[in-house]
DSSP file (Angstrom, degrees, kcal/mol; ACC not computed):
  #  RESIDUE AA STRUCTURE BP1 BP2  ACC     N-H-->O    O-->H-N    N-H-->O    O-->H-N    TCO  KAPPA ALPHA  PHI   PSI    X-CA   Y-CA   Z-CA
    1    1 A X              0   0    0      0, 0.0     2,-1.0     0, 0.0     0, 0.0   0.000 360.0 360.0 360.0  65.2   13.3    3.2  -19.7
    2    2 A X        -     0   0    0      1,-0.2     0, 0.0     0, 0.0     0, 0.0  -0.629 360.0 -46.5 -60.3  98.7   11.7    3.1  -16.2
    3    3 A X  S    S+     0   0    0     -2,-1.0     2,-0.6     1,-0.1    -1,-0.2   0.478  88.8 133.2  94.3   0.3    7.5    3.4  -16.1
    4    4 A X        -     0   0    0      1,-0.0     2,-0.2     0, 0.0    -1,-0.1  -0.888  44.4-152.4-110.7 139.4    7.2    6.3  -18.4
    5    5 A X        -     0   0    0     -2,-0.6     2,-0.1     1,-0.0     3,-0.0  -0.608   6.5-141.4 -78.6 139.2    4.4    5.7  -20.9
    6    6 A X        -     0   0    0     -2,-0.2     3,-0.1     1,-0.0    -1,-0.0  -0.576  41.6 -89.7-101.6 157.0    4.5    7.3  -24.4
    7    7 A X        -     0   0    0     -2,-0.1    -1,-0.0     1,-0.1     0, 0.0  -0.469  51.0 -97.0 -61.6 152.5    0.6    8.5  -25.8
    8    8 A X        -     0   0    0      2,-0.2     3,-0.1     1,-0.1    -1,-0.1   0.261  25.3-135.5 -49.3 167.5   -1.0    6.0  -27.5
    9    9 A X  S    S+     0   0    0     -3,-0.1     2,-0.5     1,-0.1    -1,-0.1   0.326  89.4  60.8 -99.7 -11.8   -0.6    6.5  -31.7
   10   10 A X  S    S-     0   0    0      1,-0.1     2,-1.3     4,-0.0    -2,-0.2  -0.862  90.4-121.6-111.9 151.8   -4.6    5.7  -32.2
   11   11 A X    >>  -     0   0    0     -2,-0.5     3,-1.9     1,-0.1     4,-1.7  -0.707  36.3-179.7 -58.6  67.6   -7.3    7.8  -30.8
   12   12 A X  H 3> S+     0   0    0     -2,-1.3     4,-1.4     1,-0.2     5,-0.3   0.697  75.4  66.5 -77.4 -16.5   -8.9    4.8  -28.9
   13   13 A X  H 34 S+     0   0    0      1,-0.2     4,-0.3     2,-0.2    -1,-0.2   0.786 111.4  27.6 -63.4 -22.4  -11.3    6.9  -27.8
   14   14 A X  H <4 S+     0   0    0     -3,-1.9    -2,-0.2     1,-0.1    -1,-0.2   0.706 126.1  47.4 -98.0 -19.4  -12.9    7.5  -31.1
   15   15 A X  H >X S+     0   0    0     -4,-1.7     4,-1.7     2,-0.1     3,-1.7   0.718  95.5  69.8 -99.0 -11.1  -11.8    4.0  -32.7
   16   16 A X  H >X S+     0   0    0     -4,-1.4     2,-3.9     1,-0.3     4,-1.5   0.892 104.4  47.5 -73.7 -83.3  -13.0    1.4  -29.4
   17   17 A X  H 34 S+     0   0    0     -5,-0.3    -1,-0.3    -4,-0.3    -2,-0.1   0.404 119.5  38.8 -56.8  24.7  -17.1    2.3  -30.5
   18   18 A X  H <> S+     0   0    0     -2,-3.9     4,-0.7    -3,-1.7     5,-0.3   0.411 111.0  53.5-121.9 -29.6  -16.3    1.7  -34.3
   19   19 A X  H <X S+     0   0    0     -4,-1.7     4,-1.3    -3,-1.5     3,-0.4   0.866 115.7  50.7 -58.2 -34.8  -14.0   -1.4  -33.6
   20   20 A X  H  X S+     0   0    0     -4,-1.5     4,-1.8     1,-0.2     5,-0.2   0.892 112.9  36.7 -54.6 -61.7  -17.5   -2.3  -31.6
   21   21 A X  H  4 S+     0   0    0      1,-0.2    -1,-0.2     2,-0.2    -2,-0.2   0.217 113.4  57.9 -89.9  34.0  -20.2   -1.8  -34.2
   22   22 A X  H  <>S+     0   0    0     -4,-0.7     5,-2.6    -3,-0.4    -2,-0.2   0.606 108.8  45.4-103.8 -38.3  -17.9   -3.1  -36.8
   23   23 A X  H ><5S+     0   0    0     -4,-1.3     3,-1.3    -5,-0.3    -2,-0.2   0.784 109.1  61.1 -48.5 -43.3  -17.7   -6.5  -34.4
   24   24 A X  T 3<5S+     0   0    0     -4,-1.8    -3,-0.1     1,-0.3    -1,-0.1   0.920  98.9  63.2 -47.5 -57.6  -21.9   -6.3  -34.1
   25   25 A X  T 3 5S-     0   0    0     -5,-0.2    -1,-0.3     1,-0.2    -2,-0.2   0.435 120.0-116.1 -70.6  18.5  -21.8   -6.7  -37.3
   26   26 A X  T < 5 +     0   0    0     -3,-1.3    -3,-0.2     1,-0.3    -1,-0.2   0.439  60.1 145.5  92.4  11.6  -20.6   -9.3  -37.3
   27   27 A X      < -     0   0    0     -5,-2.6    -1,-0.3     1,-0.1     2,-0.1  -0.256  48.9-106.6 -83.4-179.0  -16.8   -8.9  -39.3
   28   28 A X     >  -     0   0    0     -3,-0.1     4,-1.1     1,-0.1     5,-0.3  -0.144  28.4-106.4 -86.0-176.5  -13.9  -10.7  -38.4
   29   29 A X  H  > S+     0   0    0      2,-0.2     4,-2.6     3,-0.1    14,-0.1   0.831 122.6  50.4 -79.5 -40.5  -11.0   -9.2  -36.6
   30   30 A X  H  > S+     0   0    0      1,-0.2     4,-1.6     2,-0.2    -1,-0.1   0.769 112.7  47.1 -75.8 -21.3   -8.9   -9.3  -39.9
   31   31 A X  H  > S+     0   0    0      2,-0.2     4,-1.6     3,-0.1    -1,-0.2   0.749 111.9  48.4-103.3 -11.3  -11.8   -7.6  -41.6
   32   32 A X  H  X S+     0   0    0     -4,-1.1     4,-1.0     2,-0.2     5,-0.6   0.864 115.6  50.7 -67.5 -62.3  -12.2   -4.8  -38.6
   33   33 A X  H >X>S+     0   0    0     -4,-2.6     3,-2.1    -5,-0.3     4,-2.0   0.825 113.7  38.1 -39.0 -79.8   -8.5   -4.4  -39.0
   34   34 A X  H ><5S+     0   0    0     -4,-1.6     3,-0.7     1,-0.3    -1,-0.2   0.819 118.4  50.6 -40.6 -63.5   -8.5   -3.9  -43.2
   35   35 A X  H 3<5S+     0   0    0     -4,-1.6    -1,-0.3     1,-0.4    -2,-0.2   0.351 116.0  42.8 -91.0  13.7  -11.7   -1.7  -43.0
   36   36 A X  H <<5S-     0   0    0     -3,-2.1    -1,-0.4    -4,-1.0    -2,-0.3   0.645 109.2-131.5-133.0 -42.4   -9.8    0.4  -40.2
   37   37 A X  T <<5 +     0   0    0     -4,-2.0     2,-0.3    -3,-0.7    -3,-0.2   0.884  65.9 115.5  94.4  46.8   -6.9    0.2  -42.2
   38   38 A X  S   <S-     0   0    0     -5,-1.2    -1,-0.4    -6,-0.3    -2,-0.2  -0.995  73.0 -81.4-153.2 163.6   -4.6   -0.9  -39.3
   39   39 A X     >  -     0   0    0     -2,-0.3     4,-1.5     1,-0.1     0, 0.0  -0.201  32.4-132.2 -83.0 168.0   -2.7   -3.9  -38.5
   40   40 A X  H  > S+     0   0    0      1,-0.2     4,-2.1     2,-0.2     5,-0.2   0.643 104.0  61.9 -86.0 -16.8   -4.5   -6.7  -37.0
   41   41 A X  H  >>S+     0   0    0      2,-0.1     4,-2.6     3,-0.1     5,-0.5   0.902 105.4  53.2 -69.3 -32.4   -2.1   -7.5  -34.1
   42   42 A X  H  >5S+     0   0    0      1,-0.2     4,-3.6     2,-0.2     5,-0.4   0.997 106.3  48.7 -60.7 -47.3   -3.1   -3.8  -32.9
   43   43 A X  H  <5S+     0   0    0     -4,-1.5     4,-0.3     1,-0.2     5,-0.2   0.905 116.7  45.9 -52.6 -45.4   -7.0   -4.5  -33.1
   44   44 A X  H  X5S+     0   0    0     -4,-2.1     4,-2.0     2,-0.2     3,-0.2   0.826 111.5  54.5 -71.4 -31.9   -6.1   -8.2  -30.8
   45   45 A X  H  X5S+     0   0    0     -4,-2.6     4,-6.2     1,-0.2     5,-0.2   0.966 115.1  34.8 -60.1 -51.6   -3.9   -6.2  -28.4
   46   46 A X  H  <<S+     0   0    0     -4,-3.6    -1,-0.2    -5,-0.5    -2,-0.2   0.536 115.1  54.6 -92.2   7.1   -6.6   -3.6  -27.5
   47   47 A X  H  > S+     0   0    0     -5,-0.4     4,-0.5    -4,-0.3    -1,-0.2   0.634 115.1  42.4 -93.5 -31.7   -9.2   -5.8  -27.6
   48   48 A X  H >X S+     0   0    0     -4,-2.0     3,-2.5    -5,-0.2     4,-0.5   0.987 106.6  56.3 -45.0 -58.4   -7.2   -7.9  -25.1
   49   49 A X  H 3< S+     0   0    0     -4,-6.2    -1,-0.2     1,-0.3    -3,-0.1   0.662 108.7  53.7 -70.3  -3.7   -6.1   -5.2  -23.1
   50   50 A X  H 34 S+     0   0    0     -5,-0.2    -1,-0.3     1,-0.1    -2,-0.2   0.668 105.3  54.0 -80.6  -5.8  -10.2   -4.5  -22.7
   51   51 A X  H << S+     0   0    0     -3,-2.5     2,-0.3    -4,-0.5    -2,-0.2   0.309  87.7 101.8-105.6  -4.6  -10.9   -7.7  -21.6
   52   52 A X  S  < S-     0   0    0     -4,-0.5     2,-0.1    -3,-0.0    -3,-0.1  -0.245  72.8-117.5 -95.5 168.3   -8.4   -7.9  -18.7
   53   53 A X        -     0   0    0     -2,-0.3     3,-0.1     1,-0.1    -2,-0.1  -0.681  45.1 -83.6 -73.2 148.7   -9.3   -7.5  -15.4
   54   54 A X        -     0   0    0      1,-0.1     2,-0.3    -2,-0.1    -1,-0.1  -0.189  52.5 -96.0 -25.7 145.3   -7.9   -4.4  -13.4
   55   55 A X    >   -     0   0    0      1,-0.1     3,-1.8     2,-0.1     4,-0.5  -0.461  38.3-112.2 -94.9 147.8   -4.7   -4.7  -11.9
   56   56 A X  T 3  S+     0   0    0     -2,-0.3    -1,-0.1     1,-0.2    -3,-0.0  -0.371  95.8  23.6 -71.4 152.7   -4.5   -5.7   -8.3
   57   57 A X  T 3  S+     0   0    0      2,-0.2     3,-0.2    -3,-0.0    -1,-0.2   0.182  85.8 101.2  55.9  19.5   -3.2   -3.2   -6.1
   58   58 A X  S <  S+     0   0    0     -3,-1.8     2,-0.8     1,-0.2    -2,-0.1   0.886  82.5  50.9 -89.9 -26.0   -4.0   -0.1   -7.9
   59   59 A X  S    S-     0   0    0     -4,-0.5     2,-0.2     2,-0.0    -1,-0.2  -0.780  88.9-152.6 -94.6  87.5   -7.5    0.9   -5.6
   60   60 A X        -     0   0    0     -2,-0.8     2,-0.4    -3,-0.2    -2,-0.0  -0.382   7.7-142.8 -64.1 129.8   -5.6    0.4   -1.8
   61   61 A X        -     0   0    0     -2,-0.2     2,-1.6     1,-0.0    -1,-0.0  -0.772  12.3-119.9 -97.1 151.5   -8.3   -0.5    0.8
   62   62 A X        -     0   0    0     -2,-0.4     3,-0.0     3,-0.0    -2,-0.0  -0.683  31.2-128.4 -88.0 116.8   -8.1    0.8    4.1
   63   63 A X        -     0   0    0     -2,-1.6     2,-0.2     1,-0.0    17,-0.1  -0.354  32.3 -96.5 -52.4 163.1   -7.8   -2.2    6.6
   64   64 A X        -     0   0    0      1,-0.1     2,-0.2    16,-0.1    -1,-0.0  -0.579  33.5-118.4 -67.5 140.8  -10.3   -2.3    9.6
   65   65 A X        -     0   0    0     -2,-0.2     2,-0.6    13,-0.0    15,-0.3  -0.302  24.7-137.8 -73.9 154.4   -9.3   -1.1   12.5
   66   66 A X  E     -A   79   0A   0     13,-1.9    13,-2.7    -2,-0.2     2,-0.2  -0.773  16.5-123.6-129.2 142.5   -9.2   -3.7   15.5
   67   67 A X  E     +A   78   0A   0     -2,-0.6     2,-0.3    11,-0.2    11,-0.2  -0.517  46.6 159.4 -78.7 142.8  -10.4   -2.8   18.9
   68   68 A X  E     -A   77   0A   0      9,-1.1     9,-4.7    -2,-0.2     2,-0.4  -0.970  38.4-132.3-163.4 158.5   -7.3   -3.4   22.1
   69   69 A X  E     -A   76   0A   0     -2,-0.3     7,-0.2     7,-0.2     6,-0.1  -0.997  37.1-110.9-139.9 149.2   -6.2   -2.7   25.1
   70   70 A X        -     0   0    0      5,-2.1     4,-0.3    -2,-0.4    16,-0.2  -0.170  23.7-141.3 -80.5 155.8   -2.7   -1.8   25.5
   71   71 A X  S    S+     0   0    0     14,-0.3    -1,-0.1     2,-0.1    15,-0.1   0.417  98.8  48.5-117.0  25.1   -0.8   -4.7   27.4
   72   72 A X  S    S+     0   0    0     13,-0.2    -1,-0.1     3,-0.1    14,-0.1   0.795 132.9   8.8-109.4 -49.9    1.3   -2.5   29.4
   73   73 A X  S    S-     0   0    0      2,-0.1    -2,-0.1     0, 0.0     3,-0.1   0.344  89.5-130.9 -94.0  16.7   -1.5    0.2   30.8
   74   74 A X        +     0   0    0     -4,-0.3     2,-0.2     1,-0.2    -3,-0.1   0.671  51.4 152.6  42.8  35.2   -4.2   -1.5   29.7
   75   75 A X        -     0   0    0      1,-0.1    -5,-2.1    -6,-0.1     2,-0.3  -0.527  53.5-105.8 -90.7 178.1   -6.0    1.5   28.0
   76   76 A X  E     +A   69   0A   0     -7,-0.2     2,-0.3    -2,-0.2    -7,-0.2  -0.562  47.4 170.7-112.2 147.2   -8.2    1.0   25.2
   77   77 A X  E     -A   68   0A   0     -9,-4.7    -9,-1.1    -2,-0.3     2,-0.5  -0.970  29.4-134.3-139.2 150.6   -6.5    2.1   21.0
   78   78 A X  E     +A   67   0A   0     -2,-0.3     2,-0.4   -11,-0.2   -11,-0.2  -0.976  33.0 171.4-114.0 140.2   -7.7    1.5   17.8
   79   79 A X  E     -A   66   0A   0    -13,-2.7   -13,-1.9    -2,-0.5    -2,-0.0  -0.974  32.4-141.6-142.4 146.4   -5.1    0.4   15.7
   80   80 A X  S    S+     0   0    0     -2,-0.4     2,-0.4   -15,-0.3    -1,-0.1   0.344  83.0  61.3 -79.8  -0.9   -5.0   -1.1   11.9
   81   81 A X  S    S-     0   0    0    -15,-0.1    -2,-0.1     3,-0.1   -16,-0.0  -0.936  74.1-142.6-132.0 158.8   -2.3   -3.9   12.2
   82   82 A X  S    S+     0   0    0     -2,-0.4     3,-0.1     1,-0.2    -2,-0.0   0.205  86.1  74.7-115.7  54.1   -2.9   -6.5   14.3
   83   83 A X  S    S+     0   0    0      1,-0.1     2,-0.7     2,-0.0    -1,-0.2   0.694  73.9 112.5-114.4 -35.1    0.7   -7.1   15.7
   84   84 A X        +     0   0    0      1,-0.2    -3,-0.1   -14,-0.0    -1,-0.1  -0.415  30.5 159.4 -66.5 115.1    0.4   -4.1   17.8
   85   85 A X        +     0   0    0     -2,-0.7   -14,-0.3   -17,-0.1     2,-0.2   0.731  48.5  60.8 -83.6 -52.1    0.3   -4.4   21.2
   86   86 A X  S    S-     0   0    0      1,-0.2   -16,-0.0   -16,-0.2   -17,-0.0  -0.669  83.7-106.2-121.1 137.7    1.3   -1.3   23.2
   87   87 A X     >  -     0   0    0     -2,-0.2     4,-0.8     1,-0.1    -1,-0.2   0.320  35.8-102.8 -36.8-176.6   -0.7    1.9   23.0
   88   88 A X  H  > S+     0   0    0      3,-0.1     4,-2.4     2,-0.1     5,-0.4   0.883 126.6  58.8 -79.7 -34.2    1.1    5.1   20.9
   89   89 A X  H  > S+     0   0    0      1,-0.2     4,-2.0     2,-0.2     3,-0.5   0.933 116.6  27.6 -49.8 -68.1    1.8    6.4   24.6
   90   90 A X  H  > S+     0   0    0      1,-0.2     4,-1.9     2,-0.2    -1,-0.2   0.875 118.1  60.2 -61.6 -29.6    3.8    3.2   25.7
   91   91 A X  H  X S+     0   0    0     -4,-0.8     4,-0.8     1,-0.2    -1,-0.2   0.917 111.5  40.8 -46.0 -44.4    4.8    2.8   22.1
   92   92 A X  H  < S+     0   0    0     -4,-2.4    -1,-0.2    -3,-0.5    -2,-0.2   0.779 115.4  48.5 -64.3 -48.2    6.4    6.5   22.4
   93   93 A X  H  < S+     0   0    0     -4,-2.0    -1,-0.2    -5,-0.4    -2,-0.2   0.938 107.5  59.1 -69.7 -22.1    7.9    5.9   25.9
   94   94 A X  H  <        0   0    0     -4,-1.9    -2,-0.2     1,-0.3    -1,-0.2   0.873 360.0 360.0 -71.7 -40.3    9.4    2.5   24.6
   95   95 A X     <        0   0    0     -4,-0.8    -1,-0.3    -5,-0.1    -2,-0.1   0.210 360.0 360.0-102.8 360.0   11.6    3.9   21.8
């Protein structure tokens, strides 16, 4: 059961803003749960899973590129990792 996720069974769009003003008003979690008519682990799961941070690596940043000169014809590249040495030209002739 690799990575595929099944639809939700609650509407969370319609239930997060009453699970909200039912919390402004001050109920308990057990008493959002009862008045919601659902179990009370679901109401602590999705109030968890609102509280968690995004998960790291899901927005990729582009590294900066860093400014070189190649150290075989000394022309000038911009290249994103900073292990590379040799232009794509020399890179090309090299391989």
């Amino acid at each position: 059961m690799g990575g595929v996720m099944r639809p939700s069974k609650y509407d969370w769009a319609r239930l997060d803003p009453q699970v909200d003003a039912l919390l402004a008003k001050g109920m308990r979690v057990t008493q959002v749960a009862q008045a919601l008519e659902m179990r009370v682990q679901t109401i602590r799961d999705r109030l968890s899973y609102r509280r968690r941070a995004p998960r790291a690596g899901m927005k990729r940043v582009a590294p900066a590129l860093i400014d070189r000169s190649c150290l075989n014809c000394r022309a000038a590249f911009r290249v994103a990792s900073p292990f590379l040495r040799l232009c794509p030209v020399c890179r090309a002739d090299c391989g």
